[in-house]
Structures are given as structure tokens and as C-alpha cells.
ChimeraX commands (.cxc) that place a marker at each C-alpha (Angstrom):
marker #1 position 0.00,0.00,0.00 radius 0.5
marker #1 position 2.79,2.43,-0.98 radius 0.5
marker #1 position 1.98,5.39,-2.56 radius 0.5
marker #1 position 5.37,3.78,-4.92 radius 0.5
marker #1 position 7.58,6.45,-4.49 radius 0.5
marker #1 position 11.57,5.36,-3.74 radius 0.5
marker #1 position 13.86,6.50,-1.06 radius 0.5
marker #1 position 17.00,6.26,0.23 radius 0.5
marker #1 position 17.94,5.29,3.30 radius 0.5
marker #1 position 20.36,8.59,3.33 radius 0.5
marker #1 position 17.21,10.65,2.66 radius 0.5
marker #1 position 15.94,8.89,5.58 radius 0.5
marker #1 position 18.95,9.54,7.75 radius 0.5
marker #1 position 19.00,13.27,6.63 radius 0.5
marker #1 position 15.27,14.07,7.30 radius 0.5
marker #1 position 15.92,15.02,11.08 radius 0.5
marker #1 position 18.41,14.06,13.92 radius 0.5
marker #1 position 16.34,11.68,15.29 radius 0.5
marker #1 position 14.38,8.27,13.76 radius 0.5
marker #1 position 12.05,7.44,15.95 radius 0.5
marker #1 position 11.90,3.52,17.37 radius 0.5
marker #1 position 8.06,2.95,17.93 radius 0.5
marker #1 position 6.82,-0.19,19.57 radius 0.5
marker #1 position 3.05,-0.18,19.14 radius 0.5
marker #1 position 0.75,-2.81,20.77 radius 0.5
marker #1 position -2.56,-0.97,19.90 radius 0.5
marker #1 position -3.48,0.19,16.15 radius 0.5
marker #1 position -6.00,2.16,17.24 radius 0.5
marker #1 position -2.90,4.68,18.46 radius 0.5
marker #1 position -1.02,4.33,15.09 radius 0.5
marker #1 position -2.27,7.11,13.20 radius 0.5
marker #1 position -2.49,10.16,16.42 radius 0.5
marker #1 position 1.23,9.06,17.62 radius 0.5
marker #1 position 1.92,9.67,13.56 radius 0.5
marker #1 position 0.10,12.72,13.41 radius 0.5
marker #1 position 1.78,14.22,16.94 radius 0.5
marker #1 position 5.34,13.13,15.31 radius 0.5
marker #1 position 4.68,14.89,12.57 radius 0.5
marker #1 position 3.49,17.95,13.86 radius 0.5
marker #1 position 6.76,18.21,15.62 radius 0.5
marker #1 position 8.73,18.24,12.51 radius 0.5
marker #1 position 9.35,14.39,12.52 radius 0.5
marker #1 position 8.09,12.03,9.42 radius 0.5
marker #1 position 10.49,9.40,9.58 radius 0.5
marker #1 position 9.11,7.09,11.57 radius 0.5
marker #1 position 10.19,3.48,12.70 radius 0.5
marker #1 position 7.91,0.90,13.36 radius 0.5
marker #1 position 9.26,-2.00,15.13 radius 0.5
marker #1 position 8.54,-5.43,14.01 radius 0.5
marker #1 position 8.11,-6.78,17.93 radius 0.5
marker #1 position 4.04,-6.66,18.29 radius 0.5
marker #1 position 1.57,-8.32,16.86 radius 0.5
marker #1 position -0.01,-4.88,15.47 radius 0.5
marker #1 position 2.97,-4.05,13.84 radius 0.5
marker #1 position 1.56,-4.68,10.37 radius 0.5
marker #1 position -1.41,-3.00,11.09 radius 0.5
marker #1 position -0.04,0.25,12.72 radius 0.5
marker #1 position 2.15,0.33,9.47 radius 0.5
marker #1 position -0.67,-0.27,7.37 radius 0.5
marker #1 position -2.72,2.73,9.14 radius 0.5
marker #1 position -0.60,5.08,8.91 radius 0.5
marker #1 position 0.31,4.48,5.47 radius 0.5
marker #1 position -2.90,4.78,4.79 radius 0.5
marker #1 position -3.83,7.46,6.43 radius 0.5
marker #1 position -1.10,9.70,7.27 radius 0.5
marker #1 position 0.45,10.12,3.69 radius 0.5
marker #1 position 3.17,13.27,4.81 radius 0.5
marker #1 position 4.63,10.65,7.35 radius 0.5
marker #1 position 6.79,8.02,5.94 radius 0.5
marker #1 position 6.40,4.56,7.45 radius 0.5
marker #1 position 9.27,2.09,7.81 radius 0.5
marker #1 position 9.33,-1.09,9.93 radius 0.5
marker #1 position 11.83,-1.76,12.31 radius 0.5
marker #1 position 13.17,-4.87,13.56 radius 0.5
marker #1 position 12.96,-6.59,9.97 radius 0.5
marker #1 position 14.99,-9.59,10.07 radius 0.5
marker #1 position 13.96,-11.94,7.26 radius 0.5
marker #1 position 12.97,-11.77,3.62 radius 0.5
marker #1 position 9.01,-12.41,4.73 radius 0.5
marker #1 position 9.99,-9.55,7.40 radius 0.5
marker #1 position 10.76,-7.39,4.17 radius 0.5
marker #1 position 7.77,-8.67,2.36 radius 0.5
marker #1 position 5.14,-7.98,5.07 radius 0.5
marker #1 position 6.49,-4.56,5.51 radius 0.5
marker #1 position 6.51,-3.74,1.98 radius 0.5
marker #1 position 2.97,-5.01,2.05 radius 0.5
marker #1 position 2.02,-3.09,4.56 radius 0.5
marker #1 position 3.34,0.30,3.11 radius 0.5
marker #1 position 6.65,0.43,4.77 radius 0.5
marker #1 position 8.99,2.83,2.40 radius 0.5
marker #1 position 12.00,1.59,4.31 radius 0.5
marker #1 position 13.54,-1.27,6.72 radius 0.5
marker #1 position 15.54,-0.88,10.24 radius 0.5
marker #1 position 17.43,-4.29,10.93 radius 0.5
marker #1 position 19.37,-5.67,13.93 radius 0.5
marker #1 position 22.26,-7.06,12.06 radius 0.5
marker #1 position 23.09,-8.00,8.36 radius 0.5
marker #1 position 22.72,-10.80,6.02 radius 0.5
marker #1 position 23.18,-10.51,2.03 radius 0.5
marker #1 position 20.25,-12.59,2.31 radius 0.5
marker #1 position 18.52,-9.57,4.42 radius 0.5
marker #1 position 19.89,-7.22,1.57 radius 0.5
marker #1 position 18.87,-8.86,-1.17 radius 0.5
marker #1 position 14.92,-9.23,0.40 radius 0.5
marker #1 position 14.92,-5.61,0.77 radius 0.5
marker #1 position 16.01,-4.99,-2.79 radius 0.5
marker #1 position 13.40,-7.16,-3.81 radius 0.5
marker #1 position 11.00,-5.40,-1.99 radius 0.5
marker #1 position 11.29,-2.05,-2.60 radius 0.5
marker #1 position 12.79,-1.22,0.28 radius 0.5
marker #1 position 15.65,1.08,1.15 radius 0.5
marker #1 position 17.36,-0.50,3.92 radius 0.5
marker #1 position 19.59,0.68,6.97 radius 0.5
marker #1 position 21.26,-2.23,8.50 radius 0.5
marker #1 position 22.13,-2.71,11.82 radius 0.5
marker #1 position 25.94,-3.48,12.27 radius 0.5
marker #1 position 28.30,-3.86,15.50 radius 0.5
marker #1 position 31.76,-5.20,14.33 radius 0.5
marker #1 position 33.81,-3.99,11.70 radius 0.5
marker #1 position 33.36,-7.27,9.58 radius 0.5
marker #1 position 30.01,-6.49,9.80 radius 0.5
marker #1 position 30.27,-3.26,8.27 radius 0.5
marker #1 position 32.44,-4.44,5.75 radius 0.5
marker #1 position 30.11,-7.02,4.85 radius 0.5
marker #1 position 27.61,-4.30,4.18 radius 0.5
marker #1 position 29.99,-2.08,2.65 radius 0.5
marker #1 position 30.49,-5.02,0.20 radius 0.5
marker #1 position 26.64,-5.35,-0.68 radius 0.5
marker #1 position 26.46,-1.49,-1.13 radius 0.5
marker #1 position 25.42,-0.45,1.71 radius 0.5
marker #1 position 26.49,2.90,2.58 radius 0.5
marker #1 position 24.35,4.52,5.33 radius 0.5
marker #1 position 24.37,2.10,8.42 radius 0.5
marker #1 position 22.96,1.61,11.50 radius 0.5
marker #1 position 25.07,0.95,14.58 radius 0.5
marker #1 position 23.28,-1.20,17.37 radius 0.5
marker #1 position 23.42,-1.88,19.98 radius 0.5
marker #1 position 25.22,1.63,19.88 radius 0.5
marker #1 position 26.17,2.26,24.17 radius 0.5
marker #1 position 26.59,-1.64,24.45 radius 0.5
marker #1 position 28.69,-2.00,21.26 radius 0.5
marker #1 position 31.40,1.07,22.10 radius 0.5
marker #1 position 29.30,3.96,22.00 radius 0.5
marker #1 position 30.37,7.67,21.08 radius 0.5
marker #1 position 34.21,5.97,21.01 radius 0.5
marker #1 position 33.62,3.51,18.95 radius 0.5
marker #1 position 32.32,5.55,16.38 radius 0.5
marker #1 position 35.40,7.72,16.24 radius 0.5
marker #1 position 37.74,4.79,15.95 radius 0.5
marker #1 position 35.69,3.45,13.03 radius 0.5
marker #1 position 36.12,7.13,11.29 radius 0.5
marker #1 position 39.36,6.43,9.85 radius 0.5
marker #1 position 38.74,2.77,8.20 radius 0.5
marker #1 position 35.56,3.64,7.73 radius 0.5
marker #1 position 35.89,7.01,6.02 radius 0.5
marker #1 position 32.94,6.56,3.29 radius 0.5
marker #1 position 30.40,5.47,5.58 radius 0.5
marker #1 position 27.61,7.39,7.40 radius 0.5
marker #1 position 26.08,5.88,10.70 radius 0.5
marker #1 position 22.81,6.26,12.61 radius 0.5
marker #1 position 24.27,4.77,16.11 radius 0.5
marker #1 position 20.56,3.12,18.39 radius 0.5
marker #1 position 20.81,1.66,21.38 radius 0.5
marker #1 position 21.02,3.55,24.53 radius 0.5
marker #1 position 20.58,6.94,22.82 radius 0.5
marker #1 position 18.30,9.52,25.19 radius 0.5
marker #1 position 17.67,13.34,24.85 radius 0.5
marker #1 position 20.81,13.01,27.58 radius 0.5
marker #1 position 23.18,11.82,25.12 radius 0.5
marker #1 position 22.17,11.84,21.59 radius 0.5
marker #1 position 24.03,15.19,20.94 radius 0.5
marker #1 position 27.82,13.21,21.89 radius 0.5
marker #1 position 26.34,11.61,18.78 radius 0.5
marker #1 position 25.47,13.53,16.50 radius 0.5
marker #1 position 28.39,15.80,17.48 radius 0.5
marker #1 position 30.63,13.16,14.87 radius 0.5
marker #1 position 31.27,13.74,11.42 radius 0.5
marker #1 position 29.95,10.03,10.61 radius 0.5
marker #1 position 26.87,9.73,12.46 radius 0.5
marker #1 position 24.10,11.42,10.38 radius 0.5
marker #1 position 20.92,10.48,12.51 radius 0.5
marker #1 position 20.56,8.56,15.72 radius 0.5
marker #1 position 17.61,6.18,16.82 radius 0.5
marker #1 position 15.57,6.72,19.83 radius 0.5
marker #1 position 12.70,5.34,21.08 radius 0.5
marker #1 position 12.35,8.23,24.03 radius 0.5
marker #1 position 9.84,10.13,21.59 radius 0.5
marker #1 position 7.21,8.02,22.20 radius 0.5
marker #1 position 7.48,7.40,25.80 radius 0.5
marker #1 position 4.86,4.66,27.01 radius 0.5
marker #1 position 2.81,6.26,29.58 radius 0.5
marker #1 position 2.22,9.27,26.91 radius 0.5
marker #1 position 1.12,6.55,24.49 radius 0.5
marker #1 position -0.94,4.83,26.93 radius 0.5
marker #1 position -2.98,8.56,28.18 radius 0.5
marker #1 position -3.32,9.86,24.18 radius 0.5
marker #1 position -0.85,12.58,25.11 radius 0.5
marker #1 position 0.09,13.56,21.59 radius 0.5
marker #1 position 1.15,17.01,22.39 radius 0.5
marker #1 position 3.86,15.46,24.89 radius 0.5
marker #1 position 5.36,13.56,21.48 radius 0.5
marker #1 position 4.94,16.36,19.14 radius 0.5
marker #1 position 6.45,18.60,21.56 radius 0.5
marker #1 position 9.59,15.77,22.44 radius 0.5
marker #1 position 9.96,15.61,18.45 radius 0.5
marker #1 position 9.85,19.64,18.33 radius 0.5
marker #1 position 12.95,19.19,21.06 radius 0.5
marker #1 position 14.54,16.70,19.19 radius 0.5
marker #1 position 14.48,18.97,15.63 radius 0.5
marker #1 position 16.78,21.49,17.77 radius 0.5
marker #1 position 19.64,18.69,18.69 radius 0.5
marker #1 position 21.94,19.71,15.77 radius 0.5
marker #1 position 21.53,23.43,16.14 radius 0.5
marker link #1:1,2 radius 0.2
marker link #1:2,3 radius 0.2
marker link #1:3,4 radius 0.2
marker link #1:4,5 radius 0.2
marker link #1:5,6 radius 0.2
marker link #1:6,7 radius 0.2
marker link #1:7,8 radius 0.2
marker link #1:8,9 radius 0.2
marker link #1:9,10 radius 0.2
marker link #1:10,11 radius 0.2
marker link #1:11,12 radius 0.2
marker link #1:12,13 radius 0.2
marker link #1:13,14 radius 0.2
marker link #1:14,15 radius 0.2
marker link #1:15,16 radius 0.2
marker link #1:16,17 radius 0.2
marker link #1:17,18 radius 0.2
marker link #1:18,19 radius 0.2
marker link #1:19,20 radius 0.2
marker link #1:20,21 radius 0.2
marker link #1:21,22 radius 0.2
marker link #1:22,23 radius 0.2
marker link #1:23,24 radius 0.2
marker link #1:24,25 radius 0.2
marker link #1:25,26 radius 0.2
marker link #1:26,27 radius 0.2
marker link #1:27,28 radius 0.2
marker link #1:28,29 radius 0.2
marker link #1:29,30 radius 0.2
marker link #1:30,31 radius 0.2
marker link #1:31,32 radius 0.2
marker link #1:32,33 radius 0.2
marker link #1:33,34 radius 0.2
marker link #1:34,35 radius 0.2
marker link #1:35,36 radius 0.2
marker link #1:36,37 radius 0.2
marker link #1:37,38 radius 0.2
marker link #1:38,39 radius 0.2
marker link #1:39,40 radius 0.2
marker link #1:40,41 radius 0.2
marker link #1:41,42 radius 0.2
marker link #1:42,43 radius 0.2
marker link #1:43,44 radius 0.2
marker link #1:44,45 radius 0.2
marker link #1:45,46 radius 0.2
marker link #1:46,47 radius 0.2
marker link #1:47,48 radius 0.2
marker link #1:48,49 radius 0.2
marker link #1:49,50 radius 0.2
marker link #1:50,51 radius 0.2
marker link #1:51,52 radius 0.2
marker link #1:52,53 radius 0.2
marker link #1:53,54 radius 0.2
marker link #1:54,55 radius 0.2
marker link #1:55,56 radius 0.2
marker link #1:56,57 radius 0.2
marker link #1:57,58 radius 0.2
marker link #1:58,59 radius 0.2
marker link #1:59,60 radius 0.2
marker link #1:60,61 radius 0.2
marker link #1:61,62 radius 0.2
marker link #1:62,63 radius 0.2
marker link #1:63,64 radius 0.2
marker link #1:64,65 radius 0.2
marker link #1:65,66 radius 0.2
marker link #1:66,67 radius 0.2
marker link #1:67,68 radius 0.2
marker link #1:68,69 radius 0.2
marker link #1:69,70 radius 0.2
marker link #1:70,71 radius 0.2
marker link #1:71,72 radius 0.2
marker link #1:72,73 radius 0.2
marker link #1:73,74 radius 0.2
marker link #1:74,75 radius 0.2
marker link #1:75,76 radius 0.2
marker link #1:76,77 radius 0.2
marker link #1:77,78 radius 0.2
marker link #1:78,79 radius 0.2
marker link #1:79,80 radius 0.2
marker link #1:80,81 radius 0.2
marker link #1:81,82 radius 0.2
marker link #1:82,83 radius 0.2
marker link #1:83,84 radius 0.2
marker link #1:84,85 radius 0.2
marker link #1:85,86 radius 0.2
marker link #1:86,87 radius 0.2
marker link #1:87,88 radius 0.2
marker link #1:88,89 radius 0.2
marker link #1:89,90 radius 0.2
marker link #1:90,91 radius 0.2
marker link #1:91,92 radius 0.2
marker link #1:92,93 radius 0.2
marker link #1:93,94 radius 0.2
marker link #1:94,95 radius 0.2
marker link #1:95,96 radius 0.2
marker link #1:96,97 radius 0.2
marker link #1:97,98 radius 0.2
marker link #1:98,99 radius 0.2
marker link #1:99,100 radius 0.2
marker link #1:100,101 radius 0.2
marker link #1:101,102 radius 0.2
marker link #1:102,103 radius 0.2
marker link #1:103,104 radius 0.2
marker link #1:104,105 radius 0.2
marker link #1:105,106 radius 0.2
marker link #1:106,107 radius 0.2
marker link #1:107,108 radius 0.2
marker link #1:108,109 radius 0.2
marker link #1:109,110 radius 0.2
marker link #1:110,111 radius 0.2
marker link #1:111,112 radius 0.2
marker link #1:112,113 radius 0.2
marker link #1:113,114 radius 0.2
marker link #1:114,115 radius 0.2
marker link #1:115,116 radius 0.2
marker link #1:116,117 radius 0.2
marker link #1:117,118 radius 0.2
marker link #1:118,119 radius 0.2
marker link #1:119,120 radius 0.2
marker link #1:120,121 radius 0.2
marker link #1:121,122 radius 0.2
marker link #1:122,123 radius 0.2
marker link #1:123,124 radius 0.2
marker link #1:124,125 radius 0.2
marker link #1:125,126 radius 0.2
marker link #1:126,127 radius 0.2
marker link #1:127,128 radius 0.2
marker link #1:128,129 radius 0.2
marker link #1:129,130 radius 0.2
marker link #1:130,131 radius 0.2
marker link #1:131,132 radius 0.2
marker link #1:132,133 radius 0.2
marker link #1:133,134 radius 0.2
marker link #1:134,135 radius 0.2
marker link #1:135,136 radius 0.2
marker link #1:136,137 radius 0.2
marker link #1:137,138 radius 0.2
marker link #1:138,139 radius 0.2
marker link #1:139,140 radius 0.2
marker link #1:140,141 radius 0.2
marker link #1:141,142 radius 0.2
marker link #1:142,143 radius 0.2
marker link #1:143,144 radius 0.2
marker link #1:144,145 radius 0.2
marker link #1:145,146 radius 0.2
marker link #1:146,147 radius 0.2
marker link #1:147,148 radius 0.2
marker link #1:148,149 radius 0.2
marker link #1:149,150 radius 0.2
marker link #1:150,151 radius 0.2
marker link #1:151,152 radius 0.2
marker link #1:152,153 radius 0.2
marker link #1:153,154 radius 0.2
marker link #1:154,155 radius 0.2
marker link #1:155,156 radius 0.2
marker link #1:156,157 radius 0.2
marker link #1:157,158 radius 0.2
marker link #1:158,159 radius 0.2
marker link #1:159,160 radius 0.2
marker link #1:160,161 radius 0.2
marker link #1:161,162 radius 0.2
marker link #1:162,163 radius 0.2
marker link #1:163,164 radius 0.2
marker link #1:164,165 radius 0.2
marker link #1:165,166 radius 0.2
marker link #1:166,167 radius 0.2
marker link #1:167,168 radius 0.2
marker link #1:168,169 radius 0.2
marker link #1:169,170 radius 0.2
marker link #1:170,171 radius 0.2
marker link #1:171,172 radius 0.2
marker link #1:172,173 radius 0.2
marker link #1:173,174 radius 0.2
marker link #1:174,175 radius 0.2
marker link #1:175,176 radius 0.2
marker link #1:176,177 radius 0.2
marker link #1:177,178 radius 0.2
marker link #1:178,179 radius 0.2
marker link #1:179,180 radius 0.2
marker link #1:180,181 radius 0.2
marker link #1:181,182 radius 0.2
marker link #1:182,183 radius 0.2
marker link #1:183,184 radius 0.2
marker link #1:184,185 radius 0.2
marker link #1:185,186 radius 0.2
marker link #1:186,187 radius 0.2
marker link #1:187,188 radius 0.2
marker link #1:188,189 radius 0.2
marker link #1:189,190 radius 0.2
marker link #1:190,191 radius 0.2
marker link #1:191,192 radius 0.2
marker link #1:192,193 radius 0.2
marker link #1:193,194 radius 0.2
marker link #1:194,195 radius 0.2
marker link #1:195,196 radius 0.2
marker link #1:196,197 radius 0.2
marker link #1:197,198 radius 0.2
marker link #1:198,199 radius 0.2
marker link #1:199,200 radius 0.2
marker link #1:200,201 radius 0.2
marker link #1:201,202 radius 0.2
marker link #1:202,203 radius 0.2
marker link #1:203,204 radius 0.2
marker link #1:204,205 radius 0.2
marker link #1:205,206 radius 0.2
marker link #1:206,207 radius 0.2
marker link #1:207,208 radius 0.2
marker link #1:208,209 radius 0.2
marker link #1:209,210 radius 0.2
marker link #1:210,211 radius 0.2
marker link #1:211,212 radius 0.2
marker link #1:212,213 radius 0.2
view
């Protein structure tokens, strides 16, 4: 349920400092937590793959909040990719990195930012074409100094470091020439989703717009 239209997983990265990681257990929040992030001047959003109304909350807002753009998170097979494409996901957040995972997403539609903690795993990546990556689990994997150590080997590639990242931290992050974005899932904190208190989100995705400046 696209609307068909391509992107890159760099226009992804560049669309605001901050993707947010969404975990959604009821659809019937899907499309207000969408509208909120958006009103805050945040449209990339990340759907994570761990609920059973995943697919649905994709599907929603897909369908009904066109200026957003949907990805799933969590994708870790090629039915993963399938469903998500499916469902209207424009792009696909995974935990680690297969060619086989590549490949899916290709097939799909689906621009891709794979998840990545060694440097044979970025390498691996780097090999498939994969440019724009996603380090996870970012604090637990070497955090903020791990990031600078991969600068010099890793000169031509652009990182969006999750795991760990808060409103505390994320600017360490973002602070380094090769981390375009970070993840975060403290956007949508759960008791805001659980009281429908949108203008809490829109105004922690207004906050997080002003981390770069």
C-alpha cells in the first residue's frame, strides 16, 4: 500500500536528527502518535517489528497519514521485508546484516539501513552497497568511542548509532562527522502513548528537531 515512491535510506537519515523507534501494541494509536510526530517536525518514523499490530499500525498510517513516511523496524527476514513492503513500509531498520537480508529488501522495494556492530560487519555491508548504516546496539557496542575509531577505516560510511541513545546523550552523537541520525525510542514514551498525550510527542519531536543546532 505504498503510494510507490523510492527512497534512500540517506534521505531517511537526513530528514531530522532523530528516527524514531516505535513499539506499538494498539493500532488504534497508530495514526495520532503519527500525526503528533509529525506535527513536531518528525516524518520518519520506525515501526518495530516486535508486536503483533505491527503490520497494522504500518498499514494505518500508510494509509492514512500520507506526509509521514512509514518504515518497519526490527525486519529480520525476507518475509519480514515482504510484510512490511505489504504493509506500506517505504524503508527497513534491521538488527544485524545478512546478504540474504539485503537482497529481500532490494526485492521489496525497500531502502534499507542495516544494523551493524563489528567492523566485519560493516564491511560485509559495505560489500553489498550499503552505505548509510545503522550501529546497534550503539552504548553496548562502544558507544560515542567507537564511532570515532571506526572514522578512519571507515571514512565513506555514514552511521545512525541506536541503542542507549536519550535526549541526555544523543548530541555526543550527533556531534561526529559520521553519524548522520541517531535512533531513539524516548519520543514516544509509554505512559504518553498509553494517556493519548500527543502534544507530549509532538512537543519531544519539536525538542529533538533542535539537537543539531
Amino acid at each position: 500500500m505504498s503510494d510507490g515512491t523510492k527512497i534512500s535510506a540517506l534521505q531517511v537519515m537526513r530528514d531530522a536528527p532523530v528516527i524514531p523507534v516505535i513499539v506499538l501494541h494498539d493500532v488504534a494509536a497508530a495514526v495520532p502518535m503519527a500525526r503528533a510526530l509529525l506535527a513536531g517536525g518528525v516524518r520518519m518514523l520506525e515501526v518495530t517489528l516486535r508486536t503483533s499490530q505491527a503490520l497494522a499500525c504500518i498499514e494505518a498510517i500508510a494509509r492514512e497519514v500520507p506526509q509521514a513516511v512509514v518504515g518497519a523496524g526490527t525486519v529480520r527476514t525476507r518475509s519480514d521485508a515482504q510484510a512490511a513492503a505489504m504493509a506500506g513500509a517505504r524503508f527497513a531498520v534491521s538488527p544485524g546484516y545478512t546478504s540474504a537480508l539485503g537482497q529481500a529488501c532490494r526485492d521489496a522495494g525497500l531502502a534499507l539501513l542495516p544494523g551493524v556492530a563489528t567492523g566485519s560487519e560493516i564491511m560485509m555491508a559495505r560489500e553489498d552497497g550499503f552505505t548509510e548504516l545503522k550501529f546497534f546496539p550503539a552504548l553496548q557496542a562502544g558507544g560515542a568511542a567507537m564511532l570515532k575509531a571506526w572514522s578512519g577505516p571507515f571514512f565513506d560510511v555514514g552511521f545512525c548509532p541506536t541503542g542507549g541513545i536519550s535526549a541526555q546523550n544523543a548530541a555526543e552523537f550527533l556531534a561526529l562527522p559520521n553519524v548522520i541520525c541517531v535512533g531513539g525510542s524516548w519520543l514516544i514514551p509509554a505512559r504518553a502513548l498509553a494517556q493519548n498525550d500527543w502534544s507530549h510527542i509532538t512537543q519531544l519531536a519539536r525538542e529533538s528537531r533542535q539537537l543539531r543546532d
